[in-house]
N, C-alpha and C positions, 0 to 999 in steps of 0.2 A: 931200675929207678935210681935216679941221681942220690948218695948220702947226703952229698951235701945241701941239698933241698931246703928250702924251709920246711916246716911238719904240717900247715896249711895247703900246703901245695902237691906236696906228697898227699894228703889223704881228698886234694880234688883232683888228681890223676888217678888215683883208687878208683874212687866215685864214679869220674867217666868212665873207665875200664869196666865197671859193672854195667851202669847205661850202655853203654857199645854193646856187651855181650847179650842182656833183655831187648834191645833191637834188631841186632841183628838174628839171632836166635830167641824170639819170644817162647816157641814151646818148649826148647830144651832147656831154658831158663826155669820157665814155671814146671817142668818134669823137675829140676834138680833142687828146686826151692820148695815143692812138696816132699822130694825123698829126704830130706836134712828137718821139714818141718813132724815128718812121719817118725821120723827118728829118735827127734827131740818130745814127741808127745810118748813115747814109750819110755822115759825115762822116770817120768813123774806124771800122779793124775793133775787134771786140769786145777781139783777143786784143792790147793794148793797154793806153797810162795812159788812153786816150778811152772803155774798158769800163767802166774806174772810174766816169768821166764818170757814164757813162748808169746806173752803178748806184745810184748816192748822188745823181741826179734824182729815180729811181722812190723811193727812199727817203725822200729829203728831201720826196717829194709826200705818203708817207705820212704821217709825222712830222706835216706842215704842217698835216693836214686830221685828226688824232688817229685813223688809222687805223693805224700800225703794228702794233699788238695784237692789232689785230681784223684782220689780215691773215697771222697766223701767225707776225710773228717776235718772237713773247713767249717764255715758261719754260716749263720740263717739268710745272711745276702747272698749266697750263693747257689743255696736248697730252687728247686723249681716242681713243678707242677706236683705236692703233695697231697694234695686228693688222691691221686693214683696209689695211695699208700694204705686205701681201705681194706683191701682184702687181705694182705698180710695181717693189719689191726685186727679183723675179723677171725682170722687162725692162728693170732695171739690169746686172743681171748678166750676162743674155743678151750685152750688149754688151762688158761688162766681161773676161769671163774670158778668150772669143777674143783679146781686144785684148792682153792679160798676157800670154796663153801663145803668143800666134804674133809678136810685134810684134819686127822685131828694128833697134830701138835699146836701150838700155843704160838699166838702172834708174834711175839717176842722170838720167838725160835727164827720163825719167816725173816724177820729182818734182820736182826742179828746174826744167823748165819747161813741160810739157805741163798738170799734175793744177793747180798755179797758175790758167794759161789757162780751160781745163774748168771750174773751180769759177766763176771770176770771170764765164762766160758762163750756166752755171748762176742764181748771184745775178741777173744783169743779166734773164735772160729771165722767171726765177719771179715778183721784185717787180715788173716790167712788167706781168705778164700774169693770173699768180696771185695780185698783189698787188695795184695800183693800178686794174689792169681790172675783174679779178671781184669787188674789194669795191664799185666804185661803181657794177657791172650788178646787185648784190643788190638793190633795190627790186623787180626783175621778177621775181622769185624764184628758188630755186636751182639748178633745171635750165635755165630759159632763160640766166642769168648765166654758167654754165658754158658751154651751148652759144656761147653770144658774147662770152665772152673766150678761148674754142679757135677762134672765127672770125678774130677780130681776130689771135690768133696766125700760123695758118696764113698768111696775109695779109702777114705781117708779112715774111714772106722770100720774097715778090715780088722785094726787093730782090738776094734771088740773081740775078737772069735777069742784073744785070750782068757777071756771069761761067761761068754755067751755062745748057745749053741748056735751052727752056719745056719739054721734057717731063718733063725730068727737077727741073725747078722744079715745076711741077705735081703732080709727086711726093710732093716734098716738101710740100708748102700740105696735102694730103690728112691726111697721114701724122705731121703738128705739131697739126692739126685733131682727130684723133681721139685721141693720147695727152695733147694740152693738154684736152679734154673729160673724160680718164679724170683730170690730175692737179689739176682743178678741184673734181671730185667729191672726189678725196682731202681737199685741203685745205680740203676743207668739213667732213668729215664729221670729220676727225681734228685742227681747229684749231691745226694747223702746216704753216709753210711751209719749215721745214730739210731736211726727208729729202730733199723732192721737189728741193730746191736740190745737194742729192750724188746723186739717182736723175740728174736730170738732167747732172750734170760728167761720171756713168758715159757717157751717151750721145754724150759731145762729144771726148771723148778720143782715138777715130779719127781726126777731123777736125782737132783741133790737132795732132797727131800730124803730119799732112801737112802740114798748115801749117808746122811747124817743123823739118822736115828729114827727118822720118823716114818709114818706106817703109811702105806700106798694107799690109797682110797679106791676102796670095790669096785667105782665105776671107772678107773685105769682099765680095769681088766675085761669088761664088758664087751662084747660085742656091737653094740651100736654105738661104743666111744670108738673100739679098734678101726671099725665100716667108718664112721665118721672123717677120721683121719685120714684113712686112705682117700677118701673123695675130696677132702679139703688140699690134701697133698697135690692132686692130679688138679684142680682147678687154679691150684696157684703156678702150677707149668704151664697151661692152657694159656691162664692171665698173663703169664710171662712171656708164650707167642702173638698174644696179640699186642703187649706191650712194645716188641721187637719185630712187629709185621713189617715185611722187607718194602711198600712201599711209601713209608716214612724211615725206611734206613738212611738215607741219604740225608734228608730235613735233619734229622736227630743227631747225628755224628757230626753235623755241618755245627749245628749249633753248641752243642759241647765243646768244638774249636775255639767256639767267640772266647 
């Protein structure tokens, strides 16, 4: 690169140099933009100033490469068929209401620092995965891009086993795999990335919850919450091939062009 450049010009020949390489290499791109984001999530937990970190990366890569729009965090004029967004709402709540109605810390706690955490992890995993993964696996088209940006998800909390046993890590890899595949289909088909970034705070809310002092509510640990989950996990994969049924792949990806 030229010094004597302007510095505008210099950082839009950056820009395209990374464009060119997400096109021309869309997996090895999203392979090497998971191992630097894997990297960076072991440095600091999410529920932290280091979540910020990683979320305004995933973002700044958007921005960088003129993909923030085209990854769902544009306006409501450009949101489309939102009904389609019920059954994630439905295993938001699923999580949601038990956690409200049995949790016992104090309202004050929930908002002030749990629903903070939740969202912020929310953001950080949506733009990672539903953002910067699945817009740059879209050249292999919409169901495969989904299937491997909900692979690369699952994957992605391998990083658990530093504090949780592999079965219950394995668990989870299954279990992030089949509703990152249902909320890939979503933000395809509904070109936004916002609901899925509060369906998803619904689901984290448990987890900072413990993290931050407060006591797990008995029926976390239940058997027909555990059964539950797994079935609402597999129908939102399910919801997610029919949301990506191969014939309206063609209708669908046409119209995303407009």
């Amino acid at each position: 690169m030229n010094p004597q450049m302007p510095p505008e010009t210099q950082r839009e020949q950056k820009s395209n140099a990374l464009k060119a390489f997400a096109t021309r290499s869309p997996f090895f791109f999203a392979l090497v933009f998971f191992v630097v984001s894997f990297c960076l999530s072991l440095v600091g937990p999410p529920a932290s100033l280091w979540g910020v970190v990683q979320s305004l990366f995933a973002i700044g890569v958007l921005a960088w490469l003129g993909w923030l729009r085209l990854a769902g965090f544009n306006g409501p004029s450009q949101w489309r068929s939102l009904h389609l967004l019920w059954l994630p709402g439905l295993w938001a709540l699923f999580y949601l209401f038990p956690f409200l109605l049995t949790m016992q810390v104090s309202g004050a706690m929930v908002v002030v620092l749990i629903a903070p955490f939740a969202l912020l992890n929310g953001l950080r995993e949506e733009a990672l995965f539903r953002g910067v993964i699945l817009q740059a696996l879209l050249p292999y088209g919409w169901r495969r891009a989904a299937a491997l940006s909900a692979l690369f998800f699952g994957l992605f909390h391998l990083q658990n086993l530093l504090y949780s046993p592999p079965l219950s890590v394995l668990v989870q890899i299954i279990a992030t795999f089949l509703f990152g595949f249902g909320f890939a289909a979503c933000r395809l088909r509904t070109n936004t990335i916002w609901p899925l970034i509060i369906f998803h705070a619904c689901n984290d809310l448990i987890a900072f919850s413990a993290s931050n002092g407060g006591i797990v509510p008995p029926i976390y640990d239940s058997l027909w919450f555990v059964c539950g989950g797994i079935v609402f996990n597999l129908v939102l994969a399910g919801y997610g091939l029919f949301l990506l049924r191969p014939r309206r792949q063609q209708q669908l990806e046409t119209l995303a062009e407009q």
